[in-house]
TORGU-342743 format. One record per atom (N, C-alpha, C): residue in one letter; x, y, z. Coordinates in steps of 0.05 Angstrom, whole numbers, plus 5000, padded with zeros to 4 digits. Layout:
! residues N
AXYZ...
***
This chain:
! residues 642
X970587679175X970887939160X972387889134X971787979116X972787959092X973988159079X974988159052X976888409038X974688669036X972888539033X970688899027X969688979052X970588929075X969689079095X966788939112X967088639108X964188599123X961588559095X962388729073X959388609055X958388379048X959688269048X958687949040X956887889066X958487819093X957987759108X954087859117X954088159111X952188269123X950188229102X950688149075X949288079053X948087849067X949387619069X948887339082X946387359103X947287519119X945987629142X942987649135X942487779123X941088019119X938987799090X939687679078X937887449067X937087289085X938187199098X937386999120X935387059139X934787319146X932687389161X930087419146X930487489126X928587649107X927387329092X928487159092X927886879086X924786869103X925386839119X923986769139X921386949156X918386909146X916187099158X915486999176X914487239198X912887259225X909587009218X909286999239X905786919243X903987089225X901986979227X899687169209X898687419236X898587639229X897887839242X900488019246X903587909230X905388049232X905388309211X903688379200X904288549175X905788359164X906888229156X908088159137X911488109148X911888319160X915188439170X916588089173X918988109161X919987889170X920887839201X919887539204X920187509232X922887669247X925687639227X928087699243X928088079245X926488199228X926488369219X927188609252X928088869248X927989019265X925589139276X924589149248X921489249255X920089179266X918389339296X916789219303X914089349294X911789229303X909189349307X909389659317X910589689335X909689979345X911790139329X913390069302X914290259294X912690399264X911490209259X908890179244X906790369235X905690519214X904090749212X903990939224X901091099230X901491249238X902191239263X902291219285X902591069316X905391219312X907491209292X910191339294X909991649303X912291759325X911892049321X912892199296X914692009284X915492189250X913992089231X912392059228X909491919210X910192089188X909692369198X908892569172X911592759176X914492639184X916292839172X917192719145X917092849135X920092799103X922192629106X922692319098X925292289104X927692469092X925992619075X928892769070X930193019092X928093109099X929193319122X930593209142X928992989154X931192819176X934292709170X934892659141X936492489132X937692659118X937592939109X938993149075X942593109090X942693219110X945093199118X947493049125X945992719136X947692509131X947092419104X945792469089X946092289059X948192509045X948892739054X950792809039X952992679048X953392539053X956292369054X955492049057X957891929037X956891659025X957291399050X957091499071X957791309097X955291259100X952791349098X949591269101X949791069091X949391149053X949190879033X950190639037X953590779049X954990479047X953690279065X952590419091X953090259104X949790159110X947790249094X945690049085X946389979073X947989919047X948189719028X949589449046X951789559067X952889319076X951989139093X949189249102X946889139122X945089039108X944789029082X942588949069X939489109063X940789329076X938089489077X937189609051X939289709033X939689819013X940789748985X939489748976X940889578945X943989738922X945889768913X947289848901X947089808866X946790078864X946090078828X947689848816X945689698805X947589428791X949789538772X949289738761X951689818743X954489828761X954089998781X956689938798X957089618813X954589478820X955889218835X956689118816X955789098792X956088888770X959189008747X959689178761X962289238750X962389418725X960389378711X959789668684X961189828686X960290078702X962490208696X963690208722X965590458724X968290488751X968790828752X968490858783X968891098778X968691328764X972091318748X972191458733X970991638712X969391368694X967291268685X964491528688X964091418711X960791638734X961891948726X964592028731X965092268736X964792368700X965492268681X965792318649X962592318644X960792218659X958192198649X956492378657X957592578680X955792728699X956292968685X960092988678X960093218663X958593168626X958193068620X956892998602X953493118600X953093028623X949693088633X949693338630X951593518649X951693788661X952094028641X954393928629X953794108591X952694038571X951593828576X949893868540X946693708552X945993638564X943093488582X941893718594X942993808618X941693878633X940894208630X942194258618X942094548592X938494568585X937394368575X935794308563X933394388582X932794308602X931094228620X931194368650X933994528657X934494708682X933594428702X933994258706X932294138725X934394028761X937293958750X939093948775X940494098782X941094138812X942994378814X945894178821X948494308801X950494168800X951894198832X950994358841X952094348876X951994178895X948194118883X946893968902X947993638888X946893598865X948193378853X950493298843X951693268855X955393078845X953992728839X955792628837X956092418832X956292258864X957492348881X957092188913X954592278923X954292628920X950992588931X948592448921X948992508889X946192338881X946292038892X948391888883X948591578894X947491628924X947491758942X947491728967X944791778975X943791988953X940492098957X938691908944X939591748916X937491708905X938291488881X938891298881X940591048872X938591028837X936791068839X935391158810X935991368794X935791618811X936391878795X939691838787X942191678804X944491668796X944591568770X942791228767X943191108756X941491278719X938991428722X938091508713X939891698690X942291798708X943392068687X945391908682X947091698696X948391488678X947391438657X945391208662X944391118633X942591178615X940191258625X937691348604X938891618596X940391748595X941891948593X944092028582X946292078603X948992058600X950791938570X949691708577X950791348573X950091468544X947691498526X947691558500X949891708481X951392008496X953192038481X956591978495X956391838502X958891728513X960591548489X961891688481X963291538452X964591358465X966991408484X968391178483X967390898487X964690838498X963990618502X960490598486X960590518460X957090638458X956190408463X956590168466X955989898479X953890018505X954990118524X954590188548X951390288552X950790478529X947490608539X945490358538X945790108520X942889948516X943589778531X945589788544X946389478568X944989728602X945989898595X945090148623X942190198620X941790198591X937490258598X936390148608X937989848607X935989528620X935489648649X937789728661X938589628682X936089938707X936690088680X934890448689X931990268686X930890198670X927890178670X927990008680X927989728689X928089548720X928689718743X929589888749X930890078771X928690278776X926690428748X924890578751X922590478767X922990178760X919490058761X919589908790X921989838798X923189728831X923089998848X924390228845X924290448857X920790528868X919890548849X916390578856X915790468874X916790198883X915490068908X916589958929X919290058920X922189988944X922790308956X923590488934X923890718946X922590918961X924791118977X922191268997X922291508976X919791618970X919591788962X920892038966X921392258941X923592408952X923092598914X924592938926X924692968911X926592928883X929292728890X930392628872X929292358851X927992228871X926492018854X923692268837X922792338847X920792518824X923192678801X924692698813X927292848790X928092648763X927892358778X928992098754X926992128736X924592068742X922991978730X920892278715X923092568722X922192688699X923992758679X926492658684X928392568664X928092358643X927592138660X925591848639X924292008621X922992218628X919992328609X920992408591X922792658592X924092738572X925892548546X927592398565X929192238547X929091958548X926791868535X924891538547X926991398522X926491148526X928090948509X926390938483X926991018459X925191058437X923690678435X920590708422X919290638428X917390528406X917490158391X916590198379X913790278363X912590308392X908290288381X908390498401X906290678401X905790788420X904690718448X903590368439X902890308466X904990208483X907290268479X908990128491X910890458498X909890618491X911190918497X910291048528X912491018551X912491058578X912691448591X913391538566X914091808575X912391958596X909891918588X908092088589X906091878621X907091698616X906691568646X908891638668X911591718663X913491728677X912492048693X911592248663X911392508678X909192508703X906192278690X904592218716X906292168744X908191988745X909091888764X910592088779X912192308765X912892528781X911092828784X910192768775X908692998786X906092818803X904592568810X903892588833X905392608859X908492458851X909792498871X910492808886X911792868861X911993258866X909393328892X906893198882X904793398897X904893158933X905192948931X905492828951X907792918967X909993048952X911793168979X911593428981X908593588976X908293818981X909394098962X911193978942X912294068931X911394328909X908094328913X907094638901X906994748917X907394688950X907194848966X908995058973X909595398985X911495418993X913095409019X915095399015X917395229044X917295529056X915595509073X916495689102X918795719116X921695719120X923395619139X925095859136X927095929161X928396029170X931195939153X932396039142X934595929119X936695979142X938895709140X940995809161X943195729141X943295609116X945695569106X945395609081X947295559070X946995599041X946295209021X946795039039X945694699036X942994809027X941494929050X938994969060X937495039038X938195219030X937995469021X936795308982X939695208980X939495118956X937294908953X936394718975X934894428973X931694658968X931494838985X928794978977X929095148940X930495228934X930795258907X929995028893X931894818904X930994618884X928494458882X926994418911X924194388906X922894488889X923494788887X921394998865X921594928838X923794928831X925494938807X923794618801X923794428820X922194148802X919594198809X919294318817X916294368810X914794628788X915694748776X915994878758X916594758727X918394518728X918794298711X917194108706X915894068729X913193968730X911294108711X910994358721X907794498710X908394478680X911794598671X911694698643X911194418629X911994128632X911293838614X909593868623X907793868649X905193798641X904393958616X903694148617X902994348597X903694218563X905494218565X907094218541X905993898535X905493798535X905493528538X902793508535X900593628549X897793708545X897493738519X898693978505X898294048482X899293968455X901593638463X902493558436X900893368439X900093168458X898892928458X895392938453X894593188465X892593398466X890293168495X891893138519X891492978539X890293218556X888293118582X887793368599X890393548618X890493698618X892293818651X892093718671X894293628684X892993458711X895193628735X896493898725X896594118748X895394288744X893794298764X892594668769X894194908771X894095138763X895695308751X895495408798X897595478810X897095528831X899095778849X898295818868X900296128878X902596048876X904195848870X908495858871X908895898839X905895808817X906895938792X905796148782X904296258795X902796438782X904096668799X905996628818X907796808826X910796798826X911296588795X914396578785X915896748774X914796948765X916297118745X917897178752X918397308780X921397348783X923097178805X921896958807X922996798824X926396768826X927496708792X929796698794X931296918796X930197148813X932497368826X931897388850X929897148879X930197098892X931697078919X934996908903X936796868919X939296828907X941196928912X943996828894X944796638889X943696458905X944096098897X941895998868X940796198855X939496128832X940896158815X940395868793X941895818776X941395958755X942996028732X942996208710X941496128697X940195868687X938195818665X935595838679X936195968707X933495898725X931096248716X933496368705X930696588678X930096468665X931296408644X929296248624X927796038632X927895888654X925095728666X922995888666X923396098687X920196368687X919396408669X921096458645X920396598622X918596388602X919196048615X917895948592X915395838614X915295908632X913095778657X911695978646X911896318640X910796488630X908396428608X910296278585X909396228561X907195998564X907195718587X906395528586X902995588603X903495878620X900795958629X898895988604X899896168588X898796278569X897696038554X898595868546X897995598536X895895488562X895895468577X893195378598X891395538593X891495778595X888295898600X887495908575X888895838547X888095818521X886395498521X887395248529X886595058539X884595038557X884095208578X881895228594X879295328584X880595538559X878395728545X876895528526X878095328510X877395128488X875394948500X876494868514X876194618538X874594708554X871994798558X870694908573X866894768576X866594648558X863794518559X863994228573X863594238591X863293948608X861193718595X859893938583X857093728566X857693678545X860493698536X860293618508X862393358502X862593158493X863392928497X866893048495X867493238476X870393248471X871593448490X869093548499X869693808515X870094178506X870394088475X870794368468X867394588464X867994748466X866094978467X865295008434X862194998434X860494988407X860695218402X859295458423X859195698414X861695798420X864795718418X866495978414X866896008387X868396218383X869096398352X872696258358X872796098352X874895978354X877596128332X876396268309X878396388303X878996658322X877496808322X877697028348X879596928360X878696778371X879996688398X883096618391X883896488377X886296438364X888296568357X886596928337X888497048344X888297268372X886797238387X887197338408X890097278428X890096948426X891696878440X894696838424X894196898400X896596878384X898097258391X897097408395X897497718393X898797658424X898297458446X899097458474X901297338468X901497218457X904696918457X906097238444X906497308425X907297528420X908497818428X905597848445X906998068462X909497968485X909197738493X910097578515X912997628500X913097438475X916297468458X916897688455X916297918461X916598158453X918898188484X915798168498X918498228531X919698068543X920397848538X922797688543X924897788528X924597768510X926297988490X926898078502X926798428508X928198658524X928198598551X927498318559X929098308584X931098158577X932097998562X933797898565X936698178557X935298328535X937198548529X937598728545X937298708567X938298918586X939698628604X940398468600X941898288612X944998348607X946598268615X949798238607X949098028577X950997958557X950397758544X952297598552X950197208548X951797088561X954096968553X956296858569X958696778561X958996438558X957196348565X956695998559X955295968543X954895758532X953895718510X950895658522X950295498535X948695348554X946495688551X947195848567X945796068572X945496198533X946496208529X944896328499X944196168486X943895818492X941595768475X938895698488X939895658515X936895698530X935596008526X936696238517X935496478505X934896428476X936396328461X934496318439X932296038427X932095918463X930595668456X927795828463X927695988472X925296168481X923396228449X923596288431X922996358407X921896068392X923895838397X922995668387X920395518404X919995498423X917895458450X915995698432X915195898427X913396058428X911896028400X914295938376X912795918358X911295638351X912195458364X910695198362X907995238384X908395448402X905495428418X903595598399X903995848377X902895918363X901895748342X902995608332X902495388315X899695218323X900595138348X898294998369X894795118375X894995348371X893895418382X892795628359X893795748328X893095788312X890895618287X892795258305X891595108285X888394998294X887995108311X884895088322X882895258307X883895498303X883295728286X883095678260X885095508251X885295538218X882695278218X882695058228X880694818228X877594928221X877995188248X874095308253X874095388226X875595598210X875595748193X874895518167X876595338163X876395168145X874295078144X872694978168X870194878169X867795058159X867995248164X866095508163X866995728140X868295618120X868495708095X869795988100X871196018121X872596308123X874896398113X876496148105X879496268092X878896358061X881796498066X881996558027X883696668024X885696758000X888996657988X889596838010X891396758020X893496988037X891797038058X889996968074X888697058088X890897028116X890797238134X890997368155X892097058173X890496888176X890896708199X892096438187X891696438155X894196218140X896496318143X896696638142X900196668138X901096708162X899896728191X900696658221X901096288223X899896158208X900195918210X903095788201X903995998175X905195958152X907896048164X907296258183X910296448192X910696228219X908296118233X909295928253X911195728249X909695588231X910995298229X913295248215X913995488194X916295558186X919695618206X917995758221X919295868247X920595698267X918995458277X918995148292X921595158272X921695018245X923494878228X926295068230X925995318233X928295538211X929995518241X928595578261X930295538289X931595358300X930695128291X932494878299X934594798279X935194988254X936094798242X938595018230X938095368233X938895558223X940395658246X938895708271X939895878300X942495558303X944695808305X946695638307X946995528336X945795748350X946395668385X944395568389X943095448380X940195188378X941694968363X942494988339X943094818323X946594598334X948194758364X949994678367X949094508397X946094428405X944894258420X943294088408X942894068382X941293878370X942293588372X943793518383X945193258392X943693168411X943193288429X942093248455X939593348467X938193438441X935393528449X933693368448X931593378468X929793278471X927793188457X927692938460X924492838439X922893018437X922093198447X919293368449X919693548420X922393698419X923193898400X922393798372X923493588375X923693438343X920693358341X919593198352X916393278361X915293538347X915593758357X916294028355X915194048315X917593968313X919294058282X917393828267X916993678277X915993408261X913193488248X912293578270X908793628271X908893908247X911194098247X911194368239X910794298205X913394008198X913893988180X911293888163X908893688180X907093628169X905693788170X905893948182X903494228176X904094418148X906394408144X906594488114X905594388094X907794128100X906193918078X903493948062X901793888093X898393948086X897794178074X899094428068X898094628057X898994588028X899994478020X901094367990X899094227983X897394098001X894793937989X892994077966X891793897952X890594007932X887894247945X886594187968X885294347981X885194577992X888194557995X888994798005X890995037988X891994897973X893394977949X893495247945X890895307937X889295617941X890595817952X889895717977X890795958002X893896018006X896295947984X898496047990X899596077954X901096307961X902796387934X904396177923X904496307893X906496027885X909296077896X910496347908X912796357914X913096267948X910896247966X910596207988X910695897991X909595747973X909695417967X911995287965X913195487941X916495397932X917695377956X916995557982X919495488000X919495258019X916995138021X915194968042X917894588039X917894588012X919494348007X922294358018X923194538001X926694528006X927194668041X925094808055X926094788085X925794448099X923194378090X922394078098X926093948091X926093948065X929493758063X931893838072X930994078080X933294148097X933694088118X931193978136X931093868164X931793648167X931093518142X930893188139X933493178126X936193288119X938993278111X940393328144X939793558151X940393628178X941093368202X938293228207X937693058228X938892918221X939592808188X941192508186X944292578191X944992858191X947392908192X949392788219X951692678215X952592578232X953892678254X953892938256X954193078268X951393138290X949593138287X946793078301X946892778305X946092588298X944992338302X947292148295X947591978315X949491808329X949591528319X946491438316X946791198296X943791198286X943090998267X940690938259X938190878279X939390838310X937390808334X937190998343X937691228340X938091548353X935891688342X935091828364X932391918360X932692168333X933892278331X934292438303X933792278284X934892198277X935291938256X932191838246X930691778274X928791668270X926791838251X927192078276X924892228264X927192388234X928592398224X928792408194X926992238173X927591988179X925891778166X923391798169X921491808188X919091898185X917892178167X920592348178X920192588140X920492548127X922292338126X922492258088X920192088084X919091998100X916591798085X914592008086X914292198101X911292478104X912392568071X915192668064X915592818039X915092638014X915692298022X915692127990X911692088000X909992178012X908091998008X906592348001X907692488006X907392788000X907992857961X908992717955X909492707919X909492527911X907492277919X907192137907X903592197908X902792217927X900092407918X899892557910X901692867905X901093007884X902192917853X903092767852X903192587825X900992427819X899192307837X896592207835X895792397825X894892637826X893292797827X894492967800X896593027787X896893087770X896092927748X897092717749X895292397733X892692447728X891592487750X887692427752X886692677737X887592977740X886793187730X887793137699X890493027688X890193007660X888492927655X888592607663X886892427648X883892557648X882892647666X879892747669X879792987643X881693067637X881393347613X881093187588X881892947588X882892807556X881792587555X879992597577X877892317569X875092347561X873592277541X871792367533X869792097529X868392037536X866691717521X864991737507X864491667485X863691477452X861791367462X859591357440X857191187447X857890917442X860390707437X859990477444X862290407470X860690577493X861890527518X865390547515X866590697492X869990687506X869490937507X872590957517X873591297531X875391337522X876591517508X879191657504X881491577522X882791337519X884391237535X883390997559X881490947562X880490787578X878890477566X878790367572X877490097564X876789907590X874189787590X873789637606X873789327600X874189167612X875588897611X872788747624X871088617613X868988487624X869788177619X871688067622X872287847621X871587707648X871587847668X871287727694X867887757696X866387877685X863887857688X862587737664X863387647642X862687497625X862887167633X865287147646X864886767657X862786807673X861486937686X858986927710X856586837693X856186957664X854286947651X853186627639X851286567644X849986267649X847386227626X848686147597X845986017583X843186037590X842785857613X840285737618X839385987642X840786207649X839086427663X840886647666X840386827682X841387067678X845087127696X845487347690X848687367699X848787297735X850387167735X851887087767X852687297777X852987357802X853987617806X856987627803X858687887797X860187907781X862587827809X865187767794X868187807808X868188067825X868488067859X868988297871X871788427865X873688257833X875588387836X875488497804X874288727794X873588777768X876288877746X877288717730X879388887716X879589007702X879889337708X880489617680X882889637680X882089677647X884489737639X885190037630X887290187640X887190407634X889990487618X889090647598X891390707577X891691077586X892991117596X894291447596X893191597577X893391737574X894091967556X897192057553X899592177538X901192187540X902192347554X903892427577X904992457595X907792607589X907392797603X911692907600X912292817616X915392817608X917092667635X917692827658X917193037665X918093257676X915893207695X912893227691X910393147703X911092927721X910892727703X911192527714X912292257722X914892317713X917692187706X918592027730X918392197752X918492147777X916891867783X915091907780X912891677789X913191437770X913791407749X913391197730X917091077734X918691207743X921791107732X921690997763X920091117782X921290977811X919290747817X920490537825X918490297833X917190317857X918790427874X917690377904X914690617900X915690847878X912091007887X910691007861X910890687855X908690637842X907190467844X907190517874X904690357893X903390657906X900790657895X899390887897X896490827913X895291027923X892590867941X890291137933X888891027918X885791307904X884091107934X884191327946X882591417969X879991477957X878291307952X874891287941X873391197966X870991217957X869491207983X869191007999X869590837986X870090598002X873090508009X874490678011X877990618010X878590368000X878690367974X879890227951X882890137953X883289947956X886089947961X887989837927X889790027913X890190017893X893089927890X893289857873X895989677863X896189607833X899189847832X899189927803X900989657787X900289527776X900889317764X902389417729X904789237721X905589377691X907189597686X907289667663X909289937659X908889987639X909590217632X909790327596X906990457601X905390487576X903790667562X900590507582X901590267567X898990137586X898890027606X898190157629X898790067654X895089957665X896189717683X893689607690X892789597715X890689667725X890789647755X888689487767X888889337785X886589127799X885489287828X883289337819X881289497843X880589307856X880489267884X879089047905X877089267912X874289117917X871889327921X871989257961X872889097964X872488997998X874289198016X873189328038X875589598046X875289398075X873989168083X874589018105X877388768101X877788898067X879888578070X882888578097X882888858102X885888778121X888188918112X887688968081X890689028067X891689318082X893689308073X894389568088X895089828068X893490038069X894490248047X897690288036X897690208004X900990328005X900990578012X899490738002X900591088021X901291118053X899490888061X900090938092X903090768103X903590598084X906090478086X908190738078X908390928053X910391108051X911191198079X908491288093X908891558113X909791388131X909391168142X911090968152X914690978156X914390868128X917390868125X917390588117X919890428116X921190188100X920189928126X919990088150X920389858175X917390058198X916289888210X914689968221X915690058245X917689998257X919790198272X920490458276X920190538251X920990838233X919390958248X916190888252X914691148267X915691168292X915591378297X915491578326X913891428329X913591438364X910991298373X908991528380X910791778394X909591918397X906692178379X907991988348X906992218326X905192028313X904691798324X902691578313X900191758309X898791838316X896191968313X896392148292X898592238278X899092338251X897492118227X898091928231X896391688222X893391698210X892191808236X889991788245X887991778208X885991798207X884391858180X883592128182X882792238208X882692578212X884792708201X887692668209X889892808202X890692748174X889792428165X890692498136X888792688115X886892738124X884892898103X884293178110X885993268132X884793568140X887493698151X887493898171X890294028174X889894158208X887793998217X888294008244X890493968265X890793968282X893593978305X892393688315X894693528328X893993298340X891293318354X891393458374X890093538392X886093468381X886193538365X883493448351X882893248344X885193138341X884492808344X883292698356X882992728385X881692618403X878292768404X877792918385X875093058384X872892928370X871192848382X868792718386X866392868361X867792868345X865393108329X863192988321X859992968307X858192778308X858692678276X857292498273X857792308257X856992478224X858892388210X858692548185X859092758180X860992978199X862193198192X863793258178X865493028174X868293068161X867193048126X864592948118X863692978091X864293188082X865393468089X864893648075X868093698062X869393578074X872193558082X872993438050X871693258036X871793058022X872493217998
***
């Protein structure tokens, strides 16, 4: 026996058997193992109970854990064997989680979860709100979160096939979802696999189902709350998550949600943010049957419906998100008002949720309309688009009891704001230009820089690896690649007014350079075919500095890309009056657009992974929602677009 009570010993133990396999026909089980054959599948009489029902009551006390870990049965979060942190440590991180994390998401109940029960229930979910979590704003040690993520995502991906399923392991891994380790490609972006992983689990422990039972305690009592409550967290990411990535639904809308509304006045063991769950499970229906309505032709490769009136429809469902904000509203006003902070900004996160699903779901509307020649200045369903996306931005950055959780909000939000901010953007396009006032335009910029001052503020974002941060930089490259094309475009419309051509082939400012197709030319027969790299020379017209001062004094955006039909990749060579540019006619060479480098950013890092499809060549030329991205439309539609 030794100073820790026997662990070594039973460590020793407990390798040594496991060393060593049975004959072939053993399953596998190690020879020394306890297990026999007849304890084996179904053949058991607890086949189909829950280990958690058999076990909820000794895992609330840490004499279970210990004493698999000291048998070998059970593994101990490396962060604690390996000494990371201590104690003390766990307890500074949980309250950490509990006021400014879990605010976010309603998803643990602090009764059920301490710090000895989770370790004792679920050695992932502990380790999970430690590190992929916690561990981020923990000043005294910031070392701590990227040494603790290692140890969470090895722990996620071991748990899958070591752990017994349970509703706390579906709890980790919809925390992973929310707060994933930022990510640099999107193929390497886990979120949205993590939510798969809990919510099949969710449905493997029955968990849409409802719990029949005779309540005898208040333990009891609470563990059935908390089933609901994660399964409800379930439905609203799926949803939500459906509609940013624009991926199918993979929960069916079913009787425990479609009979939530008043769930959280149920039982007095319901937690206070557990209204605003209903209220936004509310909002996330409304978003399904809008999705079900779109999404409705099985015969059509993308799925969406040929014959709907997609603007109709748009504002149909925009007048519902609406009425909905209307009565959450006066229910929350016949409430007490609340005295935590936690509770009034989960009430005024409700507003910000509703106008990004309008956004979503308007921008389907504005696409049909655009396509089908229906908008025009100020029209009706631009300035719902215009009051949306405005709305997304003014709330995260204005609502102070929003704006005093922006530390710790969730990737999705900024997501949220990101998508809102490029939806402005695009209406500044020369195409769209039209359809908004000149005083309605003026405001589109300076809210955009106000987001992008905001997020870098240090008070929000913690370092240059912090997901704020990030997504600032990806606005500043949407806003520099946002004026450096309308500076293209102010360029191209001069010069097109003040260029006129002479019958000996010059132009009012233009000259062509046939030097590269003059060496081709051959005495003894006719011209060679010419250099695929032709050089014009182009002389301006004269320019104010006010116009275009901007573009000519800064070097970095005077790398410009004229999007021609063959995507020309351009590179402004020179300075002064006569500036020269070398056209490559080959759009297979590889190069990479400088414009697409602005929206980038300085480091290919910079992108979100999750906002990559902003990228796309759909999204740079039109003002659709992600979601359309993935739409199959037939070949040569987008010509009109041009």
């Amino acid at each position: 026996m030794n100073g820790n009570g026997g662990l070594h010993d039973h460590s020793r133990q407990s390798a040594s058997s496991v060393g060593s396999f049975g004959p072939p026909g053993s399953h596998g089980f190690p020879s020394g193992s306890p297990v026999s054959q007849a304890d084996i599948g179904v053949a058991r009489h607890d086949y189909f109970v829950s280990g958690d029902a058999l076990e909820a009551q000794r895992a609330r006390e840490l004499g279970l854990r210990r004493i698999e870990i000291d048998r070998g049965l059970s593994e101990e979060p490396k962060l604690l064997r390996k000494g990371l942190i201590v104690p003390d440590e766990v307890d500074k991180l949980f309250e950490i989680f509990y006021e400014k994390l879990n605010v976010t998401v309603s998803l643990l109940d602090p009764v059920l979860h301490t710090p000895a029960t989770t370790f004792a229930r679920c050695p992932l979910l502990f380790t999970t709100i430690v590190c992929a979590v916690a561990a981020r704003y923990y000043t005294e040690r910031p070392e701590l979160y990227s040494i603790a993520m290692h140890f969470a995502m090895t722990s996620a991906a071991s748990s899958l096939m070591d752990s017994k399923k349970s509703v706390e392991l579906c709890q980790a891994y919809l925390l992973l979802s929310v707060w994933p380790l930022p990510s640099r490609k999107y193929d390497e972006d886990r979120a949205w696999l993590y939510l798969g992983l809990a919510i099949r689990m969710a449905m493997d422990l029955n968990l849409h189902l409802p719990t029949n039972v005779n309540v005898v305690s208040e333990q009891q009592e609470r563990e059935i709350l908390n089933r609901t409550r994660t399964w409800m967290v379930c439905f609203n990411m799926d949803r939500a998550s459906s509609a940013q990535l624009g991926k199918p639904m993979t929960i069916r809308e079913n009787y425990m949600i479609r009979n939530s509304a008043d769930w959280y006045t149920r039982s007095k063991f319901n937690l206070p943010y557990d209204m605003h769950l209903c209220q936004l499970t509310a909002l996330m229906r409304i978003m399904s049957r809008f999705q079900e309505t779109v999404y409705a032709d099985v015969n059509s490769p993308s799925g969406v419906r040929e014959d709907l009136d997609l603007r109709k429809t748009a504002f149909e469902f925009d007048d519902e998100i609406t009425a909905w904000e209307q009565e959450a509203t006066q229910l929350f006003a016949a409430q007490p008002e609340p005295t935590d902070p936690g509770s009034l900004y989960r009430r005024h996160l409700l507003p910000f949720h509703a106008s990004y699903s309008r956004l979503v779901i308007l921008s389907f509307g504005f696409q049909y309309s655009f396509r089908k020649g229906l908008l025009s200045p100020n029209d009706d369903l631009v300035m719902r688009c215009l009051d949306a996306a405005q709305n997304v931005i003014s709330k995260l950055i204005k609502d102070m009891a929003v704006r005093a959780y922006l530390r710790y909000t969730p990737d999705s939000h900024l997501v949220f704001a990101s998508f809102a901010s490029a939806f402005l953007l695009k209406l500044l396009r020369h195409k769209f230009v039209h359809l908004l006032s000149a005083e309605r335009r003026s405001k589109i910029i300076p809210l955009v820089e106000k987001l992008i001052k905001v997020l870098n503020d240090s008070s929000v974002a913690i370092d240059d690896s912090h997901t704020p941060k990030i997504y600032a930089r990806f606005l500043a490259g949407l806003l520099h690649k946002h004026r450096a094309i309308e500076n293209t475009q102010r360029m191209e419309q001069a010069q097109s007014k003040d260029t006129e051509m002479n019958g000996n082939g010059q132009a009012n400012g233009l000259s062509i350079d046939l030097s590269n197709i003059q060496q081709h030319t051959n005495a003894a027969g006719p011209l060679s075919p010419p250099s695929p790299h032709p050089s014009i020379r182009v002389t301006p017209p004269p320019v104010d500095e006010q116009s275009f001062g901007y573009m000519l004094h800064n070097s970095h955006d005077a790398h410009l890309s004229m999007h021609a039909q063959n995507h020309l990749d351009t590179e402004m060579l020179g300075q002064g009056s006569d500036v020269r540019f070398d056209i490559s006619g080959a759009s297979g060479s590889g190069t990479v657009h400088p414009m697409d480098q602005l929206a980038r950013g300085e480091e290919e890092e910079d992108i979100p992974a999750c906002l990559g499809a902003i990228h796309d060549s759909f999204w740079q030329n039109n003002a659709g929602m992600v979601t359309w991205l993935d739409v199959n439309m037939p070949s040569g539609w987008d010509k009109e677009f041009q």
